[in-house]
N, C-alpha and C positions, 0 to 999 in steps of 0.2 A: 812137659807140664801135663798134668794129671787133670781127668774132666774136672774133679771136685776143686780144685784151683783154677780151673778156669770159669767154673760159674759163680763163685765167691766174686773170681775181680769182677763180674760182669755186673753184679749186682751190686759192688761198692760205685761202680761207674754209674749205673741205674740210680744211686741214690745220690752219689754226688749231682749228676745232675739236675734229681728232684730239690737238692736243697739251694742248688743255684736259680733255680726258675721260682723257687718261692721267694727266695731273695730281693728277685729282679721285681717278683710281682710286690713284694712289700715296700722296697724303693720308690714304684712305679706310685701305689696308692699314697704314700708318704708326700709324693712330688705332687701329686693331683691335690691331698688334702691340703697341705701346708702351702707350698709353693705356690699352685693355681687354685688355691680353695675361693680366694676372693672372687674371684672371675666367674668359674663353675656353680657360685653360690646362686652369684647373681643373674647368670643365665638358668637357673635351677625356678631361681623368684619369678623371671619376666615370663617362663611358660604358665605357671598358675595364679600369678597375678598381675592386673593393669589398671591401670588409671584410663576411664571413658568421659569424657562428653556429658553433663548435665545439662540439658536444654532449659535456656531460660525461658520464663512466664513471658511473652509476647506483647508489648503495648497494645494496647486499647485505641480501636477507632473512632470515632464521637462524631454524630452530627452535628450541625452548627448550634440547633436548639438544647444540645446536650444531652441528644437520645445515642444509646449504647447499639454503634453496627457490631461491629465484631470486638470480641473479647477472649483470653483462654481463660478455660476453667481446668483443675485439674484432675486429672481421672487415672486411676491408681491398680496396679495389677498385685493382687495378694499370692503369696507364697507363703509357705509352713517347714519350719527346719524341726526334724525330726532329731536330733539331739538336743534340742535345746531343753532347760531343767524343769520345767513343767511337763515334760512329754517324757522324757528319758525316765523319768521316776513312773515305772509301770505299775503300783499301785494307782497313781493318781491320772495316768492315760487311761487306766481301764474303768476309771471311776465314772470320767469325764468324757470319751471321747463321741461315746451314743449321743449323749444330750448335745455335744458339739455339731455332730453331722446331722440332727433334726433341726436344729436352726437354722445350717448354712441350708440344706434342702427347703424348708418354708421359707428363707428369705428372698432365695434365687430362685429357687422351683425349678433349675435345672437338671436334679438329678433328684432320687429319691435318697429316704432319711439311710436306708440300708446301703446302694450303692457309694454313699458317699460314708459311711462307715467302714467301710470293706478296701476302699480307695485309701484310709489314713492307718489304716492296720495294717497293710499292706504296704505302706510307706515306711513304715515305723518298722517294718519286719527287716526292710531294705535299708536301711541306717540313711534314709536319706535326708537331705538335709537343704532343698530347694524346692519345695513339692507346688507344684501349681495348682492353686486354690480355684481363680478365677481372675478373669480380665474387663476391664473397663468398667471396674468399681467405681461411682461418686464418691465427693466429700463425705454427702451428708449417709449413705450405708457403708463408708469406712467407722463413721460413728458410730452404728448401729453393731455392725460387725466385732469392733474393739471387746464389746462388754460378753461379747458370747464366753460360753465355757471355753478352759485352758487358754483363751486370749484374751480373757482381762486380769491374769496372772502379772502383770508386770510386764515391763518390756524387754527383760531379756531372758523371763520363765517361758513367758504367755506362746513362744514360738510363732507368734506371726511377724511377718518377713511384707512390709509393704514399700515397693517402688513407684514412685512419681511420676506420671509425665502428663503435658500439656495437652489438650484438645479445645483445635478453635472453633468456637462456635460464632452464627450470627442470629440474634436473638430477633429480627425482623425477617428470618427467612429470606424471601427470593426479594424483599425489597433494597433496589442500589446493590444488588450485587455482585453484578460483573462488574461496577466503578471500584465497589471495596477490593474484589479481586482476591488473589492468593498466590502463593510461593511454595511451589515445590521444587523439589531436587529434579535435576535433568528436563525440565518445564520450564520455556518458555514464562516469565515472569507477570501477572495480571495484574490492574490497577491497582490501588493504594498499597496493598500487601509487598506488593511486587515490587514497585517506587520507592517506596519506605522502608525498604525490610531492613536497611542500615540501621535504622532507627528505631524500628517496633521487636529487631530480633533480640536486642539486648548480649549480653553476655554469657555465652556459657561456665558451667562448675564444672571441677572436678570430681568422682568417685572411684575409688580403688575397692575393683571387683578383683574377685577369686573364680578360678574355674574349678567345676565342680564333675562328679564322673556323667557322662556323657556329654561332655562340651557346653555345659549350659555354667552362666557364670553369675556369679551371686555378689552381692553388694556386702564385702569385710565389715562397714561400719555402718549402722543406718543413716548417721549424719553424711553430710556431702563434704568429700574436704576443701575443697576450693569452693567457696558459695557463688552462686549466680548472681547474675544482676539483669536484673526486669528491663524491657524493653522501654521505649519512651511510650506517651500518647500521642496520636494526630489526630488533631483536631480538625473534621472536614467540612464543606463547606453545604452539602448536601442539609435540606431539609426535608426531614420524613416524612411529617405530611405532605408535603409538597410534592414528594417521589411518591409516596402510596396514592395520589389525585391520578400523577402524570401515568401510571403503568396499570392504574384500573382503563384510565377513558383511552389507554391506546391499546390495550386485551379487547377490550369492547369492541374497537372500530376495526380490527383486525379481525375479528371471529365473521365480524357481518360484512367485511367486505372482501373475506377470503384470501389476504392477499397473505404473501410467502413472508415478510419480513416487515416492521416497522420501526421506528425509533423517535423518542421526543428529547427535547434539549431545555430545560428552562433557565435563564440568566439572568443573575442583578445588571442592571446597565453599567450603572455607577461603575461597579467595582469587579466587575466579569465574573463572578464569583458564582459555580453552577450549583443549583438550588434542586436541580432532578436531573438523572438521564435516563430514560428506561428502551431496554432491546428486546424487544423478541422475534424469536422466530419460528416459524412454524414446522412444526415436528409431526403432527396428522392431522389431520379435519377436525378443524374447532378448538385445534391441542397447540397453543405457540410458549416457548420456550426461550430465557434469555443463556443462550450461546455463543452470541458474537456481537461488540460494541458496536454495532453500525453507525453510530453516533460519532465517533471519532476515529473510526478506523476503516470505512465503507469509501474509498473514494468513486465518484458518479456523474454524467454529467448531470448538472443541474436541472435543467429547463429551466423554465420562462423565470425563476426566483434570479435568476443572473442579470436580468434586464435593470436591476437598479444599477449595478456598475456599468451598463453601456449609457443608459440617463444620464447616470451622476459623470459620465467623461463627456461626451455631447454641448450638456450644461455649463460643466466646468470649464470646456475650453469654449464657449462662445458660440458655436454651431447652431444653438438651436436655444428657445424659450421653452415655456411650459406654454404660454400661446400660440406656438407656433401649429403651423397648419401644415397637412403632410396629407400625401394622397395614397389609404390605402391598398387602392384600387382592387376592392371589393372581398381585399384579402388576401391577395397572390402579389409576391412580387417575383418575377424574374430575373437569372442569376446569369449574366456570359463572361465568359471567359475573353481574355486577350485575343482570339480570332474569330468574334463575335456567336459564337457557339455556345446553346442553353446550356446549360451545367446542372440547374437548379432550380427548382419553383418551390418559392418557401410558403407556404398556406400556415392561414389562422386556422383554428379548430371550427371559429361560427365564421363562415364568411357572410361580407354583405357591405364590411369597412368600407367606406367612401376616402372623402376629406374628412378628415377628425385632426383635432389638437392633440399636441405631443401627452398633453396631462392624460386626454382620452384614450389615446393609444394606450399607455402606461396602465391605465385603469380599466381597459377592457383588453390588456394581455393582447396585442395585434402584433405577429409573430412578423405581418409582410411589414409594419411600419417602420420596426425596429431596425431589420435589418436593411431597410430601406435607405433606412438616417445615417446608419452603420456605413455602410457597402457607398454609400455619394461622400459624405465626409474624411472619411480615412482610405479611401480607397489608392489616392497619391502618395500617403503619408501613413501607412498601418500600423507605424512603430510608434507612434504619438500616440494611440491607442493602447496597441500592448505596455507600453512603458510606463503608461499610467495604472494598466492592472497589476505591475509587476511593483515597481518601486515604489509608487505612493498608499495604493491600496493593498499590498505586499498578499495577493489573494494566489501569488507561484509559491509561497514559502507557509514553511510550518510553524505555527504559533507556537511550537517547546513548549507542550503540555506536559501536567506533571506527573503526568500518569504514562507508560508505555501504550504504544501500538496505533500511533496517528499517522492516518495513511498522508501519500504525497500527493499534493496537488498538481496538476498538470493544467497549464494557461501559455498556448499555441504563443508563438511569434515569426516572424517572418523568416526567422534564422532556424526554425524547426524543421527538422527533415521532412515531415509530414505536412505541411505548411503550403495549401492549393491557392495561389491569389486569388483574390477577391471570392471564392467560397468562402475558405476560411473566415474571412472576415466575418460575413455574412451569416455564417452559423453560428459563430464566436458569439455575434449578435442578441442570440436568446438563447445560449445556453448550452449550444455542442461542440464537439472538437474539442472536448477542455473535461478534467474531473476535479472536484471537488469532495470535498466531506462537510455532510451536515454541518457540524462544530464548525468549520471554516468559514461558511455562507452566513451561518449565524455572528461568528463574532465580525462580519463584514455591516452584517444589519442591526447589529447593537453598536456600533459606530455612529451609525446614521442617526439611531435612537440619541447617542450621547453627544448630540450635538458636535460631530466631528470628529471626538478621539477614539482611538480605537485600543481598546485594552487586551488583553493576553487573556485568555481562561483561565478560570484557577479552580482548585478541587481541594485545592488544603491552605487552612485557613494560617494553623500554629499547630507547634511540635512542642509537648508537655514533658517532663520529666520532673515524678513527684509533687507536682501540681505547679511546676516552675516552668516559662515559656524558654527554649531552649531555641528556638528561631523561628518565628512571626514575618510572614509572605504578606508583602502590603501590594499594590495596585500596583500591575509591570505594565508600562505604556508603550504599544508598538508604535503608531504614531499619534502626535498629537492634536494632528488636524486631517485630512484626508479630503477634504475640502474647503472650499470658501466658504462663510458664514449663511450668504446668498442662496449658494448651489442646495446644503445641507437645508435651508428651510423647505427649498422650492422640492426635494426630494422627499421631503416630511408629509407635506402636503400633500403629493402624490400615492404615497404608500395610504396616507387617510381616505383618497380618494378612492381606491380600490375595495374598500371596505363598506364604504359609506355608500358610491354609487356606482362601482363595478362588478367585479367577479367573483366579489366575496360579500357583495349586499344582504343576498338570501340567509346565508347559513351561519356568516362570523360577526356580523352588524351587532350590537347589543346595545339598548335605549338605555341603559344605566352610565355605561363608561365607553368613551371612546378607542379602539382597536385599528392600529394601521400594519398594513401590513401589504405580502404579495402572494397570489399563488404562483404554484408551479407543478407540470405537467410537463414531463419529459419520456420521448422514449426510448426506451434500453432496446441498444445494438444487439444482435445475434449472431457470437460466435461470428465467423465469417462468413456469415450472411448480412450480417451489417445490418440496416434497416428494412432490409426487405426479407427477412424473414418472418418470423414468429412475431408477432405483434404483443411486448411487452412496454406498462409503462411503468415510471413513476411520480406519484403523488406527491407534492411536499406544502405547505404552505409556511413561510419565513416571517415573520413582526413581533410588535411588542405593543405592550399596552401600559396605563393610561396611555394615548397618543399626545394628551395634551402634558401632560409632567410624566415619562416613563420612568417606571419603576424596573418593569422585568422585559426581558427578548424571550423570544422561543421561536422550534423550528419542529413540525412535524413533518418526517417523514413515511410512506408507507411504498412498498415494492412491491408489484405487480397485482394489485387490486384486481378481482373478477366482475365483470359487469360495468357500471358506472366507476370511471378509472379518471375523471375530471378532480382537481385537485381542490377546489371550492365544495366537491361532495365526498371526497373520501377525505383528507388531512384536516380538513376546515371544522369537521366537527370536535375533532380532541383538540385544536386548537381552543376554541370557543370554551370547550368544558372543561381546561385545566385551568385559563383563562380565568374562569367565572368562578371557579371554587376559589382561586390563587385571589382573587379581589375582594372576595364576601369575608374573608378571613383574614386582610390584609386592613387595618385600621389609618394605617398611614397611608393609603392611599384615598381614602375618600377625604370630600372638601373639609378645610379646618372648621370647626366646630365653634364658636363665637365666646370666648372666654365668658362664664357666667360667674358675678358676683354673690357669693351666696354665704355669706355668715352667718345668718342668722337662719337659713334655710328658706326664704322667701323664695317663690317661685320655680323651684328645684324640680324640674323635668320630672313627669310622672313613670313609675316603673313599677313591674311585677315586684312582690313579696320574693322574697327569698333569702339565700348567700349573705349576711353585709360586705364576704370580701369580694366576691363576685360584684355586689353591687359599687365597690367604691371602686374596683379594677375598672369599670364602666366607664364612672364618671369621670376617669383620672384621665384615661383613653382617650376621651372627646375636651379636654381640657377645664373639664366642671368641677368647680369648687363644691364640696357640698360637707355640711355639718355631721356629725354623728354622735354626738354628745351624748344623746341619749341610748343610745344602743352600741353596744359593746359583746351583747352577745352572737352569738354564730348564727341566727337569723334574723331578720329584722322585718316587720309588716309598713309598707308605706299608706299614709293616711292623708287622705286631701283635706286641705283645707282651705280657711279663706284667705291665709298668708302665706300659703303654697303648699308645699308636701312635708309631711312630718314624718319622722321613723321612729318604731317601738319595737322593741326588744319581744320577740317569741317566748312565751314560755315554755320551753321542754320538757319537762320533769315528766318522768313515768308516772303514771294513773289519774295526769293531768290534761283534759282535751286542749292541742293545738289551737290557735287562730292560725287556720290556712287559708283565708279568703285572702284574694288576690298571687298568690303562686301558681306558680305553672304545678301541670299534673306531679312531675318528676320529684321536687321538694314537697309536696304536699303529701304524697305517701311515704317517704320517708320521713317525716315529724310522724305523721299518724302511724304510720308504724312502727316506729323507736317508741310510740307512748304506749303501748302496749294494746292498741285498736285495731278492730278488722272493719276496712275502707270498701267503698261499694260507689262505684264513679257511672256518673251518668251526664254525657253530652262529651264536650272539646271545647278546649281553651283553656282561661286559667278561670280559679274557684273563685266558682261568685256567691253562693253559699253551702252552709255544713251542718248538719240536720243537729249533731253537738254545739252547746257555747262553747269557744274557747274558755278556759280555766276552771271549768265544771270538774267534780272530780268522779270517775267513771272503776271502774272493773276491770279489770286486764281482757281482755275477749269482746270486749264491746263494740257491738256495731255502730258506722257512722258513715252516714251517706256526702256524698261532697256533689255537686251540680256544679258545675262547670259551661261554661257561654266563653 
């Protein structure tokens, strides 16, 4: 064979085999397209596009009066797709896009009118087509924004690209809210938010995004394709004024009496239902901050506030009267153990006790009396004690609140490893060896209030959905009695006493309305130094008021108070002042009102000018009839006369002077100055004369003096 035949076959072999490997590869893509094309299609779609998560609009929280805690609003991140047909047409991008970057820069002010020109030229050069405008746009400047150049082209010229999402806000700031609370991922769950998020998270949508080049991923269709569904409302039990009284006057008594941490509790008796909780704690000098619930999640021992459940068992089992006579021998009593060895000398804070009656002990806080009565009575028998704190006044167990993070109560028994005879007892007595939480001791002494039953807390009233109650929490009763009829008065009676003529005379006494209650003055253990180290206490005072018909319970606490650290001077004032605001604004708690017949207007209780609906709210209030026939308009002047008081309709009309005589300062310059008058007030009270006649007709700018007594 000849070279030249041998490089001819070499090259027919060289090509046979290029037309077999093209073959192979044509087969190969034939099998891929046809064969596995559905497969590879759709692994082709799932890399550049997905379906995400729509987060729905969040229920709504609501105080009990109807005021808005937390709500979402939505807040919208803008983007600009650079092919879209308003932009793509660069005649009309280059018309439009200056005037577009001078707006979006005066409207945000974040960049100037040139950088953010140079930004969309620059975009548009890039064919891109997800450009980030900006983030945490409102509603109401997504408005504004819509109509700027090339984005109020239509919605699918205008190339703006806007995504949704929720932010929740609380429209009363720091009031109530570590009760309202919140839910985050990998976060421990906080009040209401957290309890309820079943229920306020709602339903997520769908949307099918596309990814775009650099991994960022764009929304295929503006609509959502699976729609969402809004969360429910709960409806809370929380009153806003009532929480803005309770978290001023414990800021206040916390600033001046320097202490580390405070908490207040207010509660309906009736229906347990908490009307405030406010925490803080202190973050630097002068500076407290609400951080941690210590109201329901602080357990502590008590101090002396515990001394009503050693009374109310004493009582109840027979031991002892309220007249009984008891020697507190000057305020010490001594404590020995089984091989007659001191253990213990429990001291009053004032010594001096003698013989005093149990009521007196109770009412002047006698630390050696208690545990006196305590330590002779149960001393053979300690589990007829425990057993009554455990299963009847269930003060070992958690009231399943409805909110997370209620600490456990801890209440000794003789079966406890830590369980010293007759110590134990004897501390047990007023208030140590044992922890509680605030919220615990309180719904112990809202019991007492409610004449014996003791109700559950509650924080959520009704769960709304679309303004339909979707489940309504009525009154959960722990027990229905927790003592005799007997025990519970003669307990009532004592708690009054402590207010009226004991430890809380000075500071929480009020001559208007009756206040019963208890202090307490406990001091916190050190680490394992126990009691003999660091001298911490805490402050608390526990009751409820009216004492004679209660309404509300409450519990102030305060932790580690500097200086004066007695519980009657540091808790007893915000008692007193949430107290006194909680009553002045409370109509159904003062005496009933004497139903007044009043048809014809005879006799009709005198009152300021003002309001007519203010004024009929009034009268409606205190159960008074009263006519209005004559006035129909939005203010009304009252006129004495000899068949009682008459009402006359205001004239308002602009360029006509008011009759303000008889209005408070506040409506009087509002008539005179909707009439188009300039007002000149001289003295306090309400207007006794006004230098104008009413219905005179005057000049717009017209001076008018008002005198006021």
């Amino acid at each position: 064979m000849n070279i030249r035949t041998d490089i001819l076959l070499r090259v027919y072999i060289a090509f046979g085999l290029i037309v077999l490997l093209a073959l192979a590869v044509l087969g190969q893509l034939f099998y891929v397209q046809v064969v596995e094309g559905d497969k590879w299609r759709a692994m082709a779609d799932s890399l550049s596009t997905r379906f995400v998560n729509v987060e729905a609009a969040r229920g709504n929280i609501y105080s009990v009066d109807g005021s808005l805690l937390a709500t979402s609003v939505p807040e919208y991140e803008l983007r600009m797709d650079m092919l879209a047909g308003g932009v793509a047409d660069q005649e009309i991008f280059d018309e439009k896009v200056d005037s577009l970057a001078a707006k979006l820069s005066a409207f945000f002010g974040d960049k100037s009118s040139k950088q953010y020109s140079r930004m969309l030229r620059n975009a548009r050069k890039d064919r891109e087509r997800y450009v980030l405008l900006r983030r945490k746009v409102s509603h109401q400047q997504l408005k504004v924004v819509r109509k700027f150049p090339i984005f109020n082209m239509g919605r699918n010229r205008g190339a703006l690209i806007v995504v949704q999402q929720n932010k929740r806000i609380l429209p009363f700031k720091t009031l109530a809210a570590r009760t309202i609370g919140y839910k985050n991922e990998n976060v421990q769950p906080v009040g209401l938010e957290g309890a309820y998020s079943a229920y306020i998270d709602g339903e997520s949508g769908k949307r099918l995004m596309q990814r775009m080049a650099g991994g960022v991923w764009k929304p295929v269709n503006p609509d959502i394709e699976i729609a969402t569904k809004d969360g429910a409302d709960i409806i809370s039990t929380i009153d806003i004024n009532m929480q803005d009284v309770a978290q001023r006057a414990l800021e206040k008594q916390l600033i001046k009496s320097k202490a580390d941490f405070g908490c207040v509790v207010l509660m309906e008796v009736a229906t347990g239902e908490i009307r405030a909780v406010a925490n803080f704690s202190k973050v630097s000098e002068g500076v407290y901050k609400e951080k941690f619930n210590y109201a329901i999640a602080q357990s502590a021992e008590p101090g002396s506030t515990f001394k009503l459940a050693s009374y109310l068992s004493l009582l109840e089992d027979g031991k002892v009267d309220t007249g009984t006579m008891v020697d507190a021998e000057g305020g010490t009593f001594k404590v020995y153990n089984h091989r007659n060895r001191l253990v213990k000398t429990v001291k009053d804070s004032h010594l001096g006790l003698k013989v005093i009656s149990v009521k007196k002990a109770f009412e002047e806080s006698s630390n050696a009396a208690i545990a006196k009565l305590i330590y002779k009575h149960y001393l053979s028998d300690p589990e007829q004690f425990t057993s009554r704190l455990h299963n009847t006044l269930h003060l070992n167990t958690r009231a399943g609140l409805q909110i997370p993070g209620e600490g456990s109560p801890l209440v000794k028994t003789p079966q406890s490893k830590s369980w010293y005879k007759g110590l134990s007892l004897a501390q047990m007595a007023y208030g140590y060896e044992m922890k509680m939480t605030p919220l615990q001791m309180l719904t112990f002494y809202n019991a007492v209030a409610n004449d014996g039953k003791m109700v559950a807390p509650m924080f959520v009233r009704e769960i709304r959905r679309f303004g339909s109650t979707v489940e309504n929490f009525g009154v959960r009763v722990i027990e229905d009695r927790i003592a005799s009829e007997e025990t519970i008065s003669k307990l009532q009676g004592m708690l009054e006493g402590v207010v009226e003529e004991g430890t809380g005379k000075d500071v929480i006494k009020n001559p208007l309305y009756r206040i019963a209650g208890k202090t307490g003055t406990a001091q916190i253990a050190d680490g394992k130094l126990g009691y003999k180290g660091k001298r911490e206490y805490q402050s608390s005072f526990c009751g409820y008021f009216p004492a004679d018909n209660p309404k509300y319970s409450m519990i102030v606490v305060l932790g580690n108070p500097i200086g004066a650290y007695y519980a009657a001077l540091v808790a007893g004032p915000v008692f007193r002042e949430v107290a006194d605001m909680v009553f002045a604004n409370d109509v159904q708690m003062y005496n009933p009102v004497k139903e007044v017949q009043n048809a014809n207007n005879d006799r009709l209780p005198a009152s300021k000018a003002g309001q007519t609906k203010a004024l009929r709210s009034v009268y409606h209030a205190f159960g008074i009839k009263a006519a209005f026939a004559t006035a129909n308009g939005e203010y009304i002047n009252a006129i004495d006369t000899n068949g009682g008081i008459e009402t006359r309709e205001v004239n308002t009309r602009e360029g006509f002077v008011p009759d303000v005589v008889g209005m408070g300062l506040k409506d009087a310059l509002y008539l005179v100055g909707n009439s188009g008058l300039k007002p000149y007030v001289k003295g306090r009270g309400k207007v006794m004369r006004q230098s104008l006649a009413g219905g005179l007709r005057v000049g717009r700018g017209s001076s008018i003096i008002l005198e006021l007594e």
